[in-house]
C-alpha positions as CSV (number, residue, x, y, z in Angstrom):
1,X,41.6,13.3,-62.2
2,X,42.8,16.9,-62.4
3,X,44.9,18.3,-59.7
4,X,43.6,21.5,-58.4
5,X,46.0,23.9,-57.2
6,X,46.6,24.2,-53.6
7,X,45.8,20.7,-53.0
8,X,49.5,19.0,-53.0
9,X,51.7,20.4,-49.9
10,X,55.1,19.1,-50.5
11,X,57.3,17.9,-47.8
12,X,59.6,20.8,-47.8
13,X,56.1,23.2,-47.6
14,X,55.6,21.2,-44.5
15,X,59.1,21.8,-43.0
16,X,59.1,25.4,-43.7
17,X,55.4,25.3,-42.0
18,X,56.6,24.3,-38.7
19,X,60.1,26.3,-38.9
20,X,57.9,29.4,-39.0
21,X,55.7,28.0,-36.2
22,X,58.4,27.2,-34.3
23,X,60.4,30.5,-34.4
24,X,57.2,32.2,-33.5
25,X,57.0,30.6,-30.7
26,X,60.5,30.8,-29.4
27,X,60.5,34.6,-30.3
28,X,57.5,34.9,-28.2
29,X,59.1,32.9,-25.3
30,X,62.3,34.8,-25.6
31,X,61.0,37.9,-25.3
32,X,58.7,36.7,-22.5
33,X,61.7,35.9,-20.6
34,X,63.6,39.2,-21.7
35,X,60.4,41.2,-20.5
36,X,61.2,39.4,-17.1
37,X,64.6,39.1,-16.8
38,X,65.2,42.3,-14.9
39,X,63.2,40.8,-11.7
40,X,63.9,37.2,-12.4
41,X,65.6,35.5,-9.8
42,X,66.7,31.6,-8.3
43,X,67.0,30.1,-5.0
44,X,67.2,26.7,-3.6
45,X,67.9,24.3,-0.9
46,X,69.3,21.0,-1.1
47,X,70.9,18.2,0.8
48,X,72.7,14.7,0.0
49,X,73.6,12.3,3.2
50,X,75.3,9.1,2.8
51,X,74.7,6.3,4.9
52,X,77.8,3.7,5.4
53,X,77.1,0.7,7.3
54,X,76.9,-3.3,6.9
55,X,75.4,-6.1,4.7
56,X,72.2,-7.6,7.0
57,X,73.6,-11.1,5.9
58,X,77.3,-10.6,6.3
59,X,78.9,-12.5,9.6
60,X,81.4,-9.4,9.0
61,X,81.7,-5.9,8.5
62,X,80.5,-5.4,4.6
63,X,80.5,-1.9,4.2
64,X,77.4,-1.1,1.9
65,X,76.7,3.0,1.2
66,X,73.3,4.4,0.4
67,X,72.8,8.3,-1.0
68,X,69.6,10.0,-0.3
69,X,68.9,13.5,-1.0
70,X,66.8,16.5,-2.2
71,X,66.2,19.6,-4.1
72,X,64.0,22.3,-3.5
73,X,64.1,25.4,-5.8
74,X,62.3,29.2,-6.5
75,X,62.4,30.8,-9.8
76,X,60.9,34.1,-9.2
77,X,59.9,35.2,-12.9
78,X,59.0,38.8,-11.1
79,X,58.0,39.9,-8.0
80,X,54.5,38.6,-8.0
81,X,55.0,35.7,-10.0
82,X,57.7,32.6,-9.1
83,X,57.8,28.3,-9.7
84,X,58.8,25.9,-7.1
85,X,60.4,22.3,-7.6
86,X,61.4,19.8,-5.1
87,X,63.1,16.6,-5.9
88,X,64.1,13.5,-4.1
89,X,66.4,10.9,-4.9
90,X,67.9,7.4,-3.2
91,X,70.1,5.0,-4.5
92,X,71.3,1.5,-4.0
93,X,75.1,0.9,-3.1
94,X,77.1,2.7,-4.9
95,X,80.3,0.8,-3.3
96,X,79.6,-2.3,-5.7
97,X,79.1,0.2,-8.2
98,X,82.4,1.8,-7.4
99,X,79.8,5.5,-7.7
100,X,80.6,6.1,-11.2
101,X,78.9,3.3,-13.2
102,X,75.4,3.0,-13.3
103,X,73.3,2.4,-10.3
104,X,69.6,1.7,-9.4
105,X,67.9,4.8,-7.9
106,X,64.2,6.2,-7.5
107,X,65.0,9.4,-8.4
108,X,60.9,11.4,-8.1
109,X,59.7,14.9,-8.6
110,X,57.9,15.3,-5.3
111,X,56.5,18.7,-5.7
112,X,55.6,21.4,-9.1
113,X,54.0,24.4,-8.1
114,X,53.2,27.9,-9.8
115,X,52.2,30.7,-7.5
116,X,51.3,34.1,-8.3
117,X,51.7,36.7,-5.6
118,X,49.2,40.2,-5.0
119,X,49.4,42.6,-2.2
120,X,45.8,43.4,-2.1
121,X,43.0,45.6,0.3
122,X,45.9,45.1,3.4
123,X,46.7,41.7,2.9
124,X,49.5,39.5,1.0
125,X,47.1,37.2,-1.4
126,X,49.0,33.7,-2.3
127,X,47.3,31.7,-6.0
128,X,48.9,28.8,-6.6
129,X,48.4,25.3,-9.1
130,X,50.4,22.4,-7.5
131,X,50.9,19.0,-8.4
132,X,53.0,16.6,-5.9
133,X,53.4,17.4,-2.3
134,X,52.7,20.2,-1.2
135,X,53.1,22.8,2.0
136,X,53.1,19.3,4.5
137,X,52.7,20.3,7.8
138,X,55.5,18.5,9.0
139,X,57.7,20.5,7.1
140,X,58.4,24.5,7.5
141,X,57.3,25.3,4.0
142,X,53.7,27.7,4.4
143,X,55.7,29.1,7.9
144,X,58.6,29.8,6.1
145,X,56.5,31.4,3.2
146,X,54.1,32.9,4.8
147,X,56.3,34.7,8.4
148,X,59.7,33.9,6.8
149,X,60.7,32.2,10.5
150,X,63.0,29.3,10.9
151,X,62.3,25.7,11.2
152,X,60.5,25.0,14.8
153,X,59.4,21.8,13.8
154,X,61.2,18.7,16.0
155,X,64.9,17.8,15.5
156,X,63.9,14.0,15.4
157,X,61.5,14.6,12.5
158,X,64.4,16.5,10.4
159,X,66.1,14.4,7.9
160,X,67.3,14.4,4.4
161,X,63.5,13.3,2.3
162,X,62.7,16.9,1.6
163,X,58.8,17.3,1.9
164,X,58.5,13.5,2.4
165,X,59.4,14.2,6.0
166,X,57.2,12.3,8.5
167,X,54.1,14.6,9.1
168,X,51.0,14.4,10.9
169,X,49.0,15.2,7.1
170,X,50.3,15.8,3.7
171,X,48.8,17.6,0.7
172,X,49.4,15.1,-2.4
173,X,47.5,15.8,-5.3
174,X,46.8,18.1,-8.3
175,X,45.2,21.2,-7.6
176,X,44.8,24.8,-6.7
177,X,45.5,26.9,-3.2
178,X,44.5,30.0,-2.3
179,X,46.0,31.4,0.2
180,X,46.3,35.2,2.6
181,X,48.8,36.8,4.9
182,X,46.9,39.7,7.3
183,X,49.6,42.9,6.9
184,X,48.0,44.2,10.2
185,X,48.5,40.9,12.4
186,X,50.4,38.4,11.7
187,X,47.9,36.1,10.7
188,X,47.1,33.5,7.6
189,X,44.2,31.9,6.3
190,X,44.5,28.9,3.2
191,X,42.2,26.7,1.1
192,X,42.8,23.8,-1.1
193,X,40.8,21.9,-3.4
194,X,42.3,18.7,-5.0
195,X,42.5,15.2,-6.6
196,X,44.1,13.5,-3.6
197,X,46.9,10.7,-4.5
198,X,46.9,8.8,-0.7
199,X,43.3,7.1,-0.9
200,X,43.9,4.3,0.9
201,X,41.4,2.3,-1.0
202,X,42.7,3.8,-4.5
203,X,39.3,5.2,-5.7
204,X,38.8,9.1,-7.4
205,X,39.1,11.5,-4.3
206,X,38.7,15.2,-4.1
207,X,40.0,16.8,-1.1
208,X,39.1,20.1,0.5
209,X,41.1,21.6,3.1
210,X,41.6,24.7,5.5
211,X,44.3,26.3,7.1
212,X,45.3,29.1,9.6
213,X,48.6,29.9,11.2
214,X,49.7,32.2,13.0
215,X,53.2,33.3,14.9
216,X,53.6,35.3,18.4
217,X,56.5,35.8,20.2
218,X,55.6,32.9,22.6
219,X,53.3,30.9,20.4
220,X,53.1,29.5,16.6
221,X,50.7,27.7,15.5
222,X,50.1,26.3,12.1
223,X,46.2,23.9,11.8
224,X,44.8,22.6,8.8
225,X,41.6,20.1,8.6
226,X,39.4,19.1,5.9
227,X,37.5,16.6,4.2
228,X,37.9,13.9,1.5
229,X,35.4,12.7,-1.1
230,X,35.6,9.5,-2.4
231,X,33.6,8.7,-5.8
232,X,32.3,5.5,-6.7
233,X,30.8,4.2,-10.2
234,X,28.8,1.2,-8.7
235,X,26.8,0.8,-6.0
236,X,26.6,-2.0,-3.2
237,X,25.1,-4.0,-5.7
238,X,27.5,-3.6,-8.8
239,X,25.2,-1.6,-10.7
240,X,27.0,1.2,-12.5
241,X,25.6,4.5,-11.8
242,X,27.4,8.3,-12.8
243,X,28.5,9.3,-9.1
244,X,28.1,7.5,-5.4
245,X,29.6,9.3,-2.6
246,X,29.0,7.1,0.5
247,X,31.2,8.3,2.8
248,X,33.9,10.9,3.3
249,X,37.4,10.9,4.7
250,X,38.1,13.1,7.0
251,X,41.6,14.5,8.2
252,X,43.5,17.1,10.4
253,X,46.8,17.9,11.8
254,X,48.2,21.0,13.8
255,X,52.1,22.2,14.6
256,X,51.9,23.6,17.9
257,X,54.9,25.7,19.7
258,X,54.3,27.2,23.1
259,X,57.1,29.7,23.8
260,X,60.3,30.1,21.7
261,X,63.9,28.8,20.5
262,X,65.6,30.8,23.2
263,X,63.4,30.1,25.9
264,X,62.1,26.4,27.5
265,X,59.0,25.7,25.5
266,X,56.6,23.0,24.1
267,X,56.3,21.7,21.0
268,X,53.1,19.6,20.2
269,X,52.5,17.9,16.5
270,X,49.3,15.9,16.2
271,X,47.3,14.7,13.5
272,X,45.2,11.7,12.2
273,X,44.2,11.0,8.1
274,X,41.2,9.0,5.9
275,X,39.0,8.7,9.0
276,X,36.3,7.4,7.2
277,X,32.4,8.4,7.8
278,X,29.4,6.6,6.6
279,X,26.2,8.0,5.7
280,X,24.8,5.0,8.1
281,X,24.5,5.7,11.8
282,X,27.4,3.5,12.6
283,X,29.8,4.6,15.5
284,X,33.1,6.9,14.1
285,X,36.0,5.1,15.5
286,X,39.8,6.0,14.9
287,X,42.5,3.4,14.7
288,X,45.6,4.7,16.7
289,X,47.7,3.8,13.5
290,X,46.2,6.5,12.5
291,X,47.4,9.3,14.6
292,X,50.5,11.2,15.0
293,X,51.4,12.2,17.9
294,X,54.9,14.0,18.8
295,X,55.1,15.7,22.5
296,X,58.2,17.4,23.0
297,X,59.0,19.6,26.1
298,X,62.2,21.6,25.3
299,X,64.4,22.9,28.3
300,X,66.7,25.6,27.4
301,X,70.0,25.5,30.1
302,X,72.7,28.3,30.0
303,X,74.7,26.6,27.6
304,X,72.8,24.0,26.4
305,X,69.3,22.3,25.6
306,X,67.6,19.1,26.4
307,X,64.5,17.6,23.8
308,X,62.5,15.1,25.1
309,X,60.1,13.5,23.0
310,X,57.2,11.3,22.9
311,X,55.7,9.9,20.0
312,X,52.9,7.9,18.3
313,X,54.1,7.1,14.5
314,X,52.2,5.1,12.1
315,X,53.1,2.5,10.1
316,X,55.1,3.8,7.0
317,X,55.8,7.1,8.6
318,X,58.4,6.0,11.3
319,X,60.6,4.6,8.5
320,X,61.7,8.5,7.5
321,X,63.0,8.6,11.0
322,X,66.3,8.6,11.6
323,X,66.4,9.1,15.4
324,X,64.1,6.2,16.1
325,X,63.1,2.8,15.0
326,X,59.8,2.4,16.2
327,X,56.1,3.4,16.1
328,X,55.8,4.0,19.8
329,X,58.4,5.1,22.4
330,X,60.7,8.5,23.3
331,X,64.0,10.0,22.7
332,X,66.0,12.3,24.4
333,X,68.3,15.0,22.8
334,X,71.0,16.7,24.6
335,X,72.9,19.4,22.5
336,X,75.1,22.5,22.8
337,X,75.1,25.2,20.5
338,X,78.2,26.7,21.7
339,X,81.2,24.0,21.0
340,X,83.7,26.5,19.3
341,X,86.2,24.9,16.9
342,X,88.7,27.7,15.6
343,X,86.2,30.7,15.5
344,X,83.0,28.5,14.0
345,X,80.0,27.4,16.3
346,X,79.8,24.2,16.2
347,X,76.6,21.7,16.9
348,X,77.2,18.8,19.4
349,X,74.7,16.4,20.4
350,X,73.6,12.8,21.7
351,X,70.5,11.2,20.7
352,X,68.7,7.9,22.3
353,X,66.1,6.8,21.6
354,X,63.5,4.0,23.2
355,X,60.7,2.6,20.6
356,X,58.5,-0.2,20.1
357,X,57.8,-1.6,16.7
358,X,54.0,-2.4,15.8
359,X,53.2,-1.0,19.4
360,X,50.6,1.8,19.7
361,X,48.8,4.1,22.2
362,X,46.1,1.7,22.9
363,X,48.8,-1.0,24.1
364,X,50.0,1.2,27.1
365,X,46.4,-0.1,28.6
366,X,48.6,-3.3,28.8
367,X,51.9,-2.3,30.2
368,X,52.8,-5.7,31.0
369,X,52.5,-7.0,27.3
370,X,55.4,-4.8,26.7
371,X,57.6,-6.7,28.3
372,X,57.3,-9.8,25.5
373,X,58.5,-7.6,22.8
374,X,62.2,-5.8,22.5
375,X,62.6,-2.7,22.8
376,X,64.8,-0.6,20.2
377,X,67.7,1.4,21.9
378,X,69.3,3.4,19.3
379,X,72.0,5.8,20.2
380,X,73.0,8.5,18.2
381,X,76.1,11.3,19.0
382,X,76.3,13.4,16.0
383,X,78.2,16.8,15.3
384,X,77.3,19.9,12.7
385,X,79.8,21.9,11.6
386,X,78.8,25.3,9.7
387,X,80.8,24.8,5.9
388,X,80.1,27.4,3.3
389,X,76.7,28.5,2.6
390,X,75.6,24.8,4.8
391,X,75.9,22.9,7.5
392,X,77.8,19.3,7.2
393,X,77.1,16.6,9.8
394,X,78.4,13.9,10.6
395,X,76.6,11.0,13.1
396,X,77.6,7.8,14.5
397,X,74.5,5.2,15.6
398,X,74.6,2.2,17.1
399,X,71.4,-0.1,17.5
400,X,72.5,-0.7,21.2
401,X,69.2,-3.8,21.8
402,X,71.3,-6.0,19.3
403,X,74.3,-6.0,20.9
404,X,73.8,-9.0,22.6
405,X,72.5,-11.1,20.5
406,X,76.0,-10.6,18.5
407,X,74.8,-8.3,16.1
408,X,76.6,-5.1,16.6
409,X,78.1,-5.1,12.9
410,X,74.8,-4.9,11.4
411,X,73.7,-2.4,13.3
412,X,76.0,0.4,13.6
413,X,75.8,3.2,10.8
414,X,78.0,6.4,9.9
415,X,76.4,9.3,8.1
416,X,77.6,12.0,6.3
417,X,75.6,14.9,5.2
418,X,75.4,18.3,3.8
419,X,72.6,20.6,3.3
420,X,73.3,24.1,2.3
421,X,71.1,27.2,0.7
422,X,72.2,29.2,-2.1
């Protein structure tokens, strides 16, 4: 059979293909990155805590030590273009593993986001693709972007999970944002459309969601609702059809502050999620392990300020607490600002907290039923000293309802953190 010409591509043809292909596209991408390297920029925000306490099982102190931490990060390509990242990591103990040798860890990319920035007919306009976690409302994030304030969310809600703080909803998908800051008032408006990754019941759901914020000098307030849109492939009667919606999930949550950091205030954080809706006349009716609820009147004294805080948790959402133990029950936060140590201000505090596990806001109808179960009474003094470009802190707690039982080894814990900007 004759060979006509062109037909045969050796395998050094082949190599020198893809070399040429290849250094076309790294010439492109370099000088991409030279075209934007005179407005490119980085900055992040991290934090790693350790937690030192006792094996569950041990009759004596066994010091076990658990790392958790996170990583949140801006390239700014330009001025109207920048990437975020966040990731989260927690490990096993690393004293067995003596830190250096291998040790199991989830280690997750919680949040991937490209956002592209115009100033446009008096306002700041916000388009963004995200995939992960993102803007939660119990984190600072769309405030922080959006008015550039500091946190005002609640000191018991802080901790060292990133965007997988406890919050009243959470955006967890893959999809697109648009969002708009009013130059004349300060004032924002955001959308969102996409897949959502917390079905409860695991099927294809499409999410779409509204938000408005805003921040006064003695109010902020940051409210998002919307609705969810589960698809289905068979009907009640397992026949396959191409799309059945027969009911939607429905979901809000709201940061509320009334007044400011230097004044007495209150700070209100409420939310529900995946209330579902049936196309049936059948009566809506919310579970209270649905809701979050966090009331928190602040008192501001002369030298010092007093948190006192009530809360509904859900199940699951508690368990990124580290203030309290339970689903239902209140702490109180007493703290100075102005503890000087050799010229730096230093934070002192003392935490306790009173919480029921598996207790909701439908049980207080029964106050006596209380009385079967134990409470949790977790104390917690802690101090934050300012190091560098962070803030180090260092807490002692005690798990003060297991005390008598004989199990105070288990149940005391010393943490060591540090979270810093750069």
């Amino acid at each position: 059979m004759p060979i006509r010409k062109g037909t045969i591509i050796t395998d050094g043809e082949k190599a020198m293909k893809m070399i040429k292909k290849l250094s076309s596209t790294a010439i492109a991408f370099i000088f991409t990155l030279t075209e934007l390297s005179a407005a490119a920029s980085f900055n992040g925000y991290g934090g790693l805590k350790g937690d030192l306490k006792s094996k569950e099982d041990s009759e004596f102190f066994d010091p076990i030590m658990n790392l958790t931490g996170f990583f949140q990060g801006q390239f700014n390509f330009s001025e109207n273009l920048f990437f975020n990242t966040e990731m989260s990591i927690s490990t096993d103990d690393v004293i067995d593993t003596k830190l250096t040798e291998d040790t199991r860890a989830v280690f997750c990319f919680d949040e991937l986001s490209l956002t592209y920035v115009k100033n446009f007919l008096g306002a700041t306009q916000f388009f963004s693709i995200f995939k992960g976690t993102y803007t939660p409302l119990g984190a600072n994030q769309f405030l922080s972007q959006q008015f550039g304030i500091s946190p005002v969310n609640s000191f018991i809600t802080d901790s060292f999970y990133g965007n997988k703080c406890a919050s009243p909803y959470s955006i967890n998908g893959l999809g697109l944002s648009y969002s708009i800051r009013l130059n004349s008032s300060p004032m924002a408006f955001a959308g969102y459309f996409y897949k959502n990754n917390d079905n409860p019941d695991g099927l294809r759901q499409f999410n779409l969601d509204f938000r408005f914020a805003t921040v006064r000098k003695y109010l902020t307030l940051d409210v998002l609702g919307g609705i969810g849109l589960p698809s289905k492939n068979k009907d009640k009667n397992d026949n396959d059809v191409i799309l059945l919606v027969d009911e939607v999930y429905l979901h809000s949550g709201m940061n509320l502050l009334i007044g400011n950091y230097y004044t007495s205030s209150l700070f209100l954080q409420a939310g529900f999620s995946s209330l579902p809706v049936k196309k049936s006349n059948a009566k809506i009716e919310i579970s209270d392990e649905q809701i979050f609820l966090l009331v928190e009147p602040r008192f501001h004294f002369k030298n010092s300020q007093m948190h006192i805080s009530f809360f509904n948790i859900p199940a699951g959402q508690n368990e990124k607490m580290e203030f309290a133990d339970g689903n239902l029950g209140f702490n109180i936060n007493i703290f100075t600002e102005n503890f000087f140590i050799r010229n730096k201000n230093i934070k002192f505090g003392f935490s306790t907290s009173f919480s029921y596990e598996e207790r909701y806001l439908k049980d207080l109808q029964n106050l006596k039923d209380f009385y079967k179960d134990t409470c949790s009474v977790k104390t917690s003094p802690y101090l934050v000293v300012p190091v560098l470009s962070g803030d180090l802190s260092l807490m002692f707690q005690a798990k003060l309802s297991e005390f008598p039982a004989g199990k105070w080894k288990q149940n005391i814990n010393f943490t060591l953190g540090y979270k810093s900007y750069f």
